[in-house]
N, C-alpha and C positions, 0 to 999 in steps of 0.2 A: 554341218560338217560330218562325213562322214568317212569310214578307213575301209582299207582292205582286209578282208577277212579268209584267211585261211579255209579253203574248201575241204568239204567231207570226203573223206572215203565212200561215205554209205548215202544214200539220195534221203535215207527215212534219220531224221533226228529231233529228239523229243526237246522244243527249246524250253525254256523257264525262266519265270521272274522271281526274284527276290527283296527280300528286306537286308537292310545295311547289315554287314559283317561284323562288325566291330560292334554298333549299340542297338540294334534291332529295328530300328527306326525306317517308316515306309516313305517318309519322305525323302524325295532326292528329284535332284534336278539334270539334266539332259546332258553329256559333255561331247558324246560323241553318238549321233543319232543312227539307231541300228533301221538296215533296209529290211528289207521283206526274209525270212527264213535266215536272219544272220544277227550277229550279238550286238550292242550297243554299250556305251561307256556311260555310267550315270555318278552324281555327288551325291553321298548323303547331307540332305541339308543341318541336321544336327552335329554331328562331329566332324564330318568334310571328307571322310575313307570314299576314294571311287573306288568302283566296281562295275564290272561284267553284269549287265541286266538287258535284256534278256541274253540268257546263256544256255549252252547245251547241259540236258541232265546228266548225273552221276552214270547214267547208262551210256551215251550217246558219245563221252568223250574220246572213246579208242576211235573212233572215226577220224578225228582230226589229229593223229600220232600215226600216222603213215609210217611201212617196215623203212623209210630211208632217212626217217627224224631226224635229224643231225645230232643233238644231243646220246644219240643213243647208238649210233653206228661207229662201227667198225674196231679194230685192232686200238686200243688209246697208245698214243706214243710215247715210249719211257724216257719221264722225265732225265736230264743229265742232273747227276751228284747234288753240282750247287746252285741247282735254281729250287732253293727251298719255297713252299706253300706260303701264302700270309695268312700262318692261323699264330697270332701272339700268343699264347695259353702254356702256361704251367702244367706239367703232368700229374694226374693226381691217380692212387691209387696202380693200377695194372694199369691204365693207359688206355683204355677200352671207349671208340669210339665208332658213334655209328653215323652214315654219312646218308641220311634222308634224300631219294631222288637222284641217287648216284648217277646215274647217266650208264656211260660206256665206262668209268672204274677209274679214270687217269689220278683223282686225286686218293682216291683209297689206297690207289699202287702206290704209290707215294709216302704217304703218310705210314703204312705198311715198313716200306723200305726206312723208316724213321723209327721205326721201334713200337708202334702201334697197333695194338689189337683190336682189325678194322671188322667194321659188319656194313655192309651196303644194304640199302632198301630203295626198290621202285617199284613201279605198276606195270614198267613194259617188260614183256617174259623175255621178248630178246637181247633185252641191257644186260639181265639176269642170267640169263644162258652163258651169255660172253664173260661175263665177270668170272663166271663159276668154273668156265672150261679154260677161254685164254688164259686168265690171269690166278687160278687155281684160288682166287678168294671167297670166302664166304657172302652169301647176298639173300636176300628175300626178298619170296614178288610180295606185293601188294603196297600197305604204307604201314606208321609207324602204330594201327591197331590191331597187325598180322597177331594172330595166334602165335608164331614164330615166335614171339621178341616176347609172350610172358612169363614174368618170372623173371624176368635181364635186368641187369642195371648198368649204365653209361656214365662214362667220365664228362663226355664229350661229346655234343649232338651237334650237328653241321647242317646245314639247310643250306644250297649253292643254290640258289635260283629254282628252288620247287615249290616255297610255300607260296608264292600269287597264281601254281594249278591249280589249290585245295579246293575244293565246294566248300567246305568248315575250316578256315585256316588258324580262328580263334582253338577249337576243339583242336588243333592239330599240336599248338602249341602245349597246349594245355597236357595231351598225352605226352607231348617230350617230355614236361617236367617231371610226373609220372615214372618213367624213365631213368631219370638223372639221379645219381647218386648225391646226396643234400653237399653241395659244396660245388657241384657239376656244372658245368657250363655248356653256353646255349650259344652260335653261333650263326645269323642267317643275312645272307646275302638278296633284295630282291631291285629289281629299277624303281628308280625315282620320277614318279610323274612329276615332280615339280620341280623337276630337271631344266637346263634351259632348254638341251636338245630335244625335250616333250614337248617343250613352245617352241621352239623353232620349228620342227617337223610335224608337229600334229602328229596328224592319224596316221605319216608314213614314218612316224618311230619307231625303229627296231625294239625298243622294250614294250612298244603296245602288245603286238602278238595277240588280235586275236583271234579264233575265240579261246588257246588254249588259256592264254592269263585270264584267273576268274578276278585278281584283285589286285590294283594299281594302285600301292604305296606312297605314302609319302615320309617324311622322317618325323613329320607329328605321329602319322597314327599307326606308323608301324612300332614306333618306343611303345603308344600308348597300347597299342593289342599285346606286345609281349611282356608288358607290364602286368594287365589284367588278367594276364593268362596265368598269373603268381611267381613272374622272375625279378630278380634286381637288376636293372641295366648299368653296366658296368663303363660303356663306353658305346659311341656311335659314327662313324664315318663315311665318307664319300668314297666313292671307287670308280675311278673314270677306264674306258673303254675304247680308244680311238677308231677301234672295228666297228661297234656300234654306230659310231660320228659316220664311218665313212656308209655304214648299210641304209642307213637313215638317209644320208645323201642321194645314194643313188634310184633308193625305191621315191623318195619325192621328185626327180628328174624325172622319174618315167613315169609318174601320175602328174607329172608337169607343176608342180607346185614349190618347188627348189627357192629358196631366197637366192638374189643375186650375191648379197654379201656371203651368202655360205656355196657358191657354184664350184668350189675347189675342194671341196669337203668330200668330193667322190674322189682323191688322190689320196691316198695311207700318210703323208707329210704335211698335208694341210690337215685330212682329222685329226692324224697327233696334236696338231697347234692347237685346233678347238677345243682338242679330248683336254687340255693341259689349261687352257684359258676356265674352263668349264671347273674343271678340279681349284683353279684359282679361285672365282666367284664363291666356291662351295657348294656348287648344284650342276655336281655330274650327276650320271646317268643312271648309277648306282647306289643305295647305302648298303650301308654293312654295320650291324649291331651285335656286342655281344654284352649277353648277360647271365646271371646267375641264380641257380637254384637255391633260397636260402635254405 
């Protein structure tokens, strides 16, 4: 079985293998077999974390974040008044939070306009540019071991869908807590390979993505890596996406491989139904964890 792989910008990219993320372990077994100069999906046979093996190096990855990335482009559109964030969290202290992998800023503006003293952080200078000019907020390029951020401390670390980029996503955690003001919370969002929509669609699943996603979650070993990483997990849930249902649908239609039973799932009212049956089961497409610095 094999998926589509988002092409480079650059013809020259340096691939690599690794050992499991989470317990270091070189065993692992095959899930999604990589072709010639392109990444592959493997299990760790000890604790079960997939991952990205072979993957582009920590050098090679700006090739495949093209200037039109969708996470990263353009003007974010301001949210209205009452469509509050689902961030549950109690404000502690000044209210200072930093939102890792900001994107184009939509939720920082937000949370901003909520009483929050926001700091963005990503790796693309153009997400950072835009934050910093349209949206007048504060941002830093790089990640969460920029020079910028030492000496800060945080109420509130948010992770929306950036820690399955990280090379080191154990290390990444580990620097939030670092971070975190002791009482501070930790909140991250990544896809669920053990999704149904991951077994329904295979390798034309909108949360494969690769080769940018180096590491495909599941709700064991994502509790167990931010556990490890020295947080208390507080809570953990599903987060369904019918966009996803319907992207899934239409990229396995044009790799011809579409179940018949899901042939309507390229229609926004049929993936609603699935995004919602999906969230029924308890294996949407997303989880979403938050836990605490003790």
């Amino acid at each position: 079985m094999t998926a589509t792989v988002e092409e480079p910008r650059s013809s020259i990219v340096a691939w690599e293998a690794t050992d499991c993320l989470l317990c270091g372990s070189p065993q692992r077994l095959p899930v999604i077999e990589a072709r010639q100069g392109s990444a592959g999906v493997v299990r760790c046979r000890a604790c079960g974390l997939c991952y990205t093996s072979p993957r582009p190096a920590r050098g090679s990855m700006a090739a495949f974040y093209p200037d039109d990335y969708g996470p990263h482009q353009g003007r974010p559109k301001r949210r209205r008044a009452w469509r509050r964030p689902r961030v549950a969290i109690a404000r502690h202290g000044e209210g200072r939070l930093l939102d890792f992998g900001c994107g184009h800023g939509s939720f920082l503006e937000t949370m901003h306009s909520l009483g929050w003293e926001v700091l963005g952080v990503d790796f693309a200078e153009t997400a950072v540019r835009r934050i910093r000019g349209d949206l007048g907020l504060p941002a830093v390029l790089g990640d969460l071991f920029s020079a910028e951020l030492a000496g800060r401390r945080f109420d509130l670390i948010t992770m929306r869908h950036s820690l399955e980029h990280v090379h080191g996503p154990r290390e990444m955690l580990e620097q939030a807590r670092r971070l975190l003001v002791p009482g501070g919370r930790l909140m991250v969002w990544v896809p669920n390979v053990e999704s149904l929509p991951a077994r329904w669609f295979g390798p034309a699943w909108f949360g494969l993505d690769l080769p940018r996603h180096l590491v495909h979650f599941a709700p064991s070993t994502l509790r167990r890596m931010v556990t490890e990483a020295g947080f208390h997990v507080d809570r953990q849930w599903m987060v369904s996406h019918s966009s996803w249902v319907q992207r899934s649908a239409r990229q396995a239609r044009r790799e011809g491989r579409l179940p018949i039973a899901l042939r309507l799932a390229v229609w926004r009212p049929a993936a609603r139904a699935v995004a919602w049956y999906c969230r029924l089961r308890g294996r949407s497409d997303c989880i979403a964890i938050q836990a605490t610095r003790p």
